[in-house]
C-alpha positions in Angstrom: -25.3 -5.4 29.9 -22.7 -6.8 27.7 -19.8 -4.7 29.8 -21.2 -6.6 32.7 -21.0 -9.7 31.2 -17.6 -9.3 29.6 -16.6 -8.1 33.1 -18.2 -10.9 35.1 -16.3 -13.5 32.3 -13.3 -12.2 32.4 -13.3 -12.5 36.6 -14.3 -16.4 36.1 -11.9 -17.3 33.1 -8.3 -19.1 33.9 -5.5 -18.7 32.8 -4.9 -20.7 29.4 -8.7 -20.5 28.9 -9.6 -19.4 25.2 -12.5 -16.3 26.0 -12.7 -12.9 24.1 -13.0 -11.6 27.7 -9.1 -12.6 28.3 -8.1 -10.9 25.2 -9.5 -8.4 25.0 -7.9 -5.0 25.8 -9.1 -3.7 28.8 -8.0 -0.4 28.2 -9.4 0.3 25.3 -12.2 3.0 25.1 -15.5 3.1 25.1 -18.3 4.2 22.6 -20.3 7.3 24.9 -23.6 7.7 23.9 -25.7 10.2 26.3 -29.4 9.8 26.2 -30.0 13.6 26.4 -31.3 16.7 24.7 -29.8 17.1 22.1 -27.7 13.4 22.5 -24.0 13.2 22.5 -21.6 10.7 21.8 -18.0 10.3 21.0 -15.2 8.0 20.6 -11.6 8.7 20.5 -9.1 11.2 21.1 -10.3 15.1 21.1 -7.9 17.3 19.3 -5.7 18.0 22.8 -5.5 14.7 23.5 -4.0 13.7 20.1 -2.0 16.9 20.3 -0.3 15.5 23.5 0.5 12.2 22.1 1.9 13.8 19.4 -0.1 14.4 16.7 -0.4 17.1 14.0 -3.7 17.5 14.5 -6.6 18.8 11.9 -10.4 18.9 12.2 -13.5 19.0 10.5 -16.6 19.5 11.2 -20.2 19.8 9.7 -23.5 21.2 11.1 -26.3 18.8 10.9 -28.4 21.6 8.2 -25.0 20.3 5.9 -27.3 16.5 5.1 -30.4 16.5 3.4 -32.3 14.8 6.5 -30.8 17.3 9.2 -31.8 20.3 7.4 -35.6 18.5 7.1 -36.0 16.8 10.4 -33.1 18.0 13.0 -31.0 21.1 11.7 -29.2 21.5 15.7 -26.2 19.4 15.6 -22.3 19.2 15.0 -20.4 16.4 14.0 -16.3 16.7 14.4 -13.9 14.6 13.0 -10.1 14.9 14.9 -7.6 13.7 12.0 -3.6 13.2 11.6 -2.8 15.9 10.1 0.3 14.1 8.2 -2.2 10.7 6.4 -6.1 11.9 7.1 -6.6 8.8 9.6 -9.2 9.4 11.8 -8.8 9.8 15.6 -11.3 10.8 17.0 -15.3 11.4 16.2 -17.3 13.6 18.2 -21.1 14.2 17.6 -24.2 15.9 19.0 -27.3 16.1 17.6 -30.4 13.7 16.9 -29.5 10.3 17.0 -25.8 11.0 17.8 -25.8 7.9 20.2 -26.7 5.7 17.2 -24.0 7.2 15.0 -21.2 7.2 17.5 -20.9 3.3 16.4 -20.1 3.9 13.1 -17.6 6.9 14.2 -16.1 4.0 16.6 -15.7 1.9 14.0 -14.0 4.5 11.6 -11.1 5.2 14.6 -10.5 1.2 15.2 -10.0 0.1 11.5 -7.5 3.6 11.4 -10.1 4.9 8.7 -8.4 7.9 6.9 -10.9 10.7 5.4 -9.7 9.8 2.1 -11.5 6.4 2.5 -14.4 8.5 3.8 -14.4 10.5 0.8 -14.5 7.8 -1.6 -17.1 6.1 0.4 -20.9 6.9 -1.4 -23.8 7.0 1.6 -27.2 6.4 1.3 -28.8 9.5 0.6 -31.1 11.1 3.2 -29.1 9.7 6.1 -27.3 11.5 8.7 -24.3 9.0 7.8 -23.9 11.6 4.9 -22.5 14.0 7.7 -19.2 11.9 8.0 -18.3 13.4 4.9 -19.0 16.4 5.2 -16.9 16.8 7.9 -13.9 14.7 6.1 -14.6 17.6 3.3 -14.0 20.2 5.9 -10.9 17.9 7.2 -9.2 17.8 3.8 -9.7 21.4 3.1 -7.4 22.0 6.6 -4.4 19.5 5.3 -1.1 20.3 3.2 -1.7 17.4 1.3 -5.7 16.8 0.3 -7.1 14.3 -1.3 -6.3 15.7 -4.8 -2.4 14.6 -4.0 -3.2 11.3 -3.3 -3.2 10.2 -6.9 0.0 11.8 -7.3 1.5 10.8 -4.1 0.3 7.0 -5.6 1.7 7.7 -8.8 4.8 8.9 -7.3 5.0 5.7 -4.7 4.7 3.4 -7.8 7.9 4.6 -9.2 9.9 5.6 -5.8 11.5 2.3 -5.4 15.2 4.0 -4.2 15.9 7.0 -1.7 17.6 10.0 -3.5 19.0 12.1 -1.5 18.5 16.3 -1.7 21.7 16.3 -3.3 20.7 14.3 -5.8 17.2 15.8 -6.3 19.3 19.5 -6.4 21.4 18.2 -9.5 18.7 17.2 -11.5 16.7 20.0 -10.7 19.5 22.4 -12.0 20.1 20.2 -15.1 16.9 21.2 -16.1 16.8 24.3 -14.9 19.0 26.1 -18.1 18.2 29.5 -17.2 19.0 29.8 -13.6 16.0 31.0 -12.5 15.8 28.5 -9.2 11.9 27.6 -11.2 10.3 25.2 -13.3 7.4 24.9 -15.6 5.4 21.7 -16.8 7.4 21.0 -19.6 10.7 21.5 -17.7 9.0 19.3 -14.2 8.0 16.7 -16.9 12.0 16.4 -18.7 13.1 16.5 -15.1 11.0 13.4 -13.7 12.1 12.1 -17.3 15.8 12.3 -16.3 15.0 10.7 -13.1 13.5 7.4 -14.7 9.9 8.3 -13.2 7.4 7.3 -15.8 5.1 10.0 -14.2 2.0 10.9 -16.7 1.2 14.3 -18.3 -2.2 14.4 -16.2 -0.1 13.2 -12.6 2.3 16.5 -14.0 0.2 18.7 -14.5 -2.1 18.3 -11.5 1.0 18.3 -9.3 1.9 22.1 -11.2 -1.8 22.6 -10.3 -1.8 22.5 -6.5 1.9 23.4 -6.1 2.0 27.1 -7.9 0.7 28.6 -5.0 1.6 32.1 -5.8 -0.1 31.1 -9.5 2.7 31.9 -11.7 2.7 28.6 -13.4 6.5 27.3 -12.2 7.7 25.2 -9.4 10.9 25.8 -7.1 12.7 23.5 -5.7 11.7 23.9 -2.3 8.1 22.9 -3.7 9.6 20.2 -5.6 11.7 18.6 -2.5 8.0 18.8 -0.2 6.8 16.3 -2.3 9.4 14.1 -2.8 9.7 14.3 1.4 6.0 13.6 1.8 6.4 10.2 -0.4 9.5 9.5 1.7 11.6 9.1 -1.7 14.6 11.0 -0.1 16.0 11.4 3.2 
């Protein structure tokens, strides 16, 4: 009905007329909710469709048995989140499964305010609700991306103080300053003389988390390849 009225406004209204009708974007999707068995709705971009606009695409998703009320009352649903891969923002939401017309709102509402699954993940539901679901699958999202939540305190950290752009040169020279052995690696102690020598006021926590999720072979050094990532991804050099 309101579609209909929106349209029927909009056909009526004149040109320097104030009416939502006018300024509204015409091309902007619709929420789809269909009234079936199980329902479906979904609002967005699926994952090809971001792909062709040029997205790095991630998703998650999450069965409905993953919330305390689909695994009592409705365990037969899906709920997928389509997510830039580079920030977490949401895309696209994509649901079927009780009452997945109803929730398709709040999904629309995620992918208009650019909701990212970090927000999602800091967000507390109301327990027993199938809203808990959105989580879930921002879980499953985060657990796909380079950079998970667990950077974003870092990558904050690291915004605070990245008020110039240093170049890889730059970073390079520091890195080997530091680096007295030669070995092309550094360990907490060094990472935390070398952000010293830089001017970054960077905690021992924010330093040892980063050491944390970069050592990804585990043997408790970075290399400057790891060390450049990061300064890339919080767009400190160029």
């Amino acid at each position: 009905m309101e579609q209909a009225q929106r349209a029927v406004s909009s056909m009526f209204s004149e040109a320097g007329d104030s009416d939502a009708a006018l300024d509204a974007d015409h091309d902007d999707p619709l929420s789809i909710g269909v009234w079936t068995i199980p329902e479906m709705g979904y609002y967005g971009l699926t994952k090809e469709q971001a792909e062709k606009e040029g997205y790095s695409v991630v998703e998650g998703t999450a069965t409905f048995d993953q919330c305390l009320r689909g695994r009592v009352f409705a365990p037969d649903g899906l709920c997928k989140l389509v997510c830039d891969a580079s920030d977490g923002t949401v895309l696209g939401v994509h649901l079927i499964g009780k009452e997945a017309a109803e929730m398709v709102h709040y999904g629309m509402a995620l992918v208009k305010a650019r909701t990212s699954i970090f927000e999602i993940l800091g967000t507390v539901y109301t327990a027993v609700t199938f809203h808990e679901l959105f989580k879930e699958a921002a879980l499953d999202a985060n657990s796909r991306m380079d950079f998970g939540v667990e950077w974003q305190e870092i990558f904050s950290s690291l915004q605070s103080e990245c008020d110039v752009d240093f170049s890889t040169e730059y970073l390079k020279e520091k890195f080997d300053a530091i680096d007295d052995d030669g070995s092309g690696e550094l360990d907490e102690q060094e990472m935390r003389a070398l952000f010293s020598s830089m001017g970054r006021n960077v905690s021992k926590r924010v330093i040892s988390n980063l050491m944390r999720l970069s050592d990804l072979d585990g043997n408790g050094t970075i290399d400057f390849e790891e060390f450049s990532h990061i300064f890339a991804k919080v767009g400190c050099y160029e």
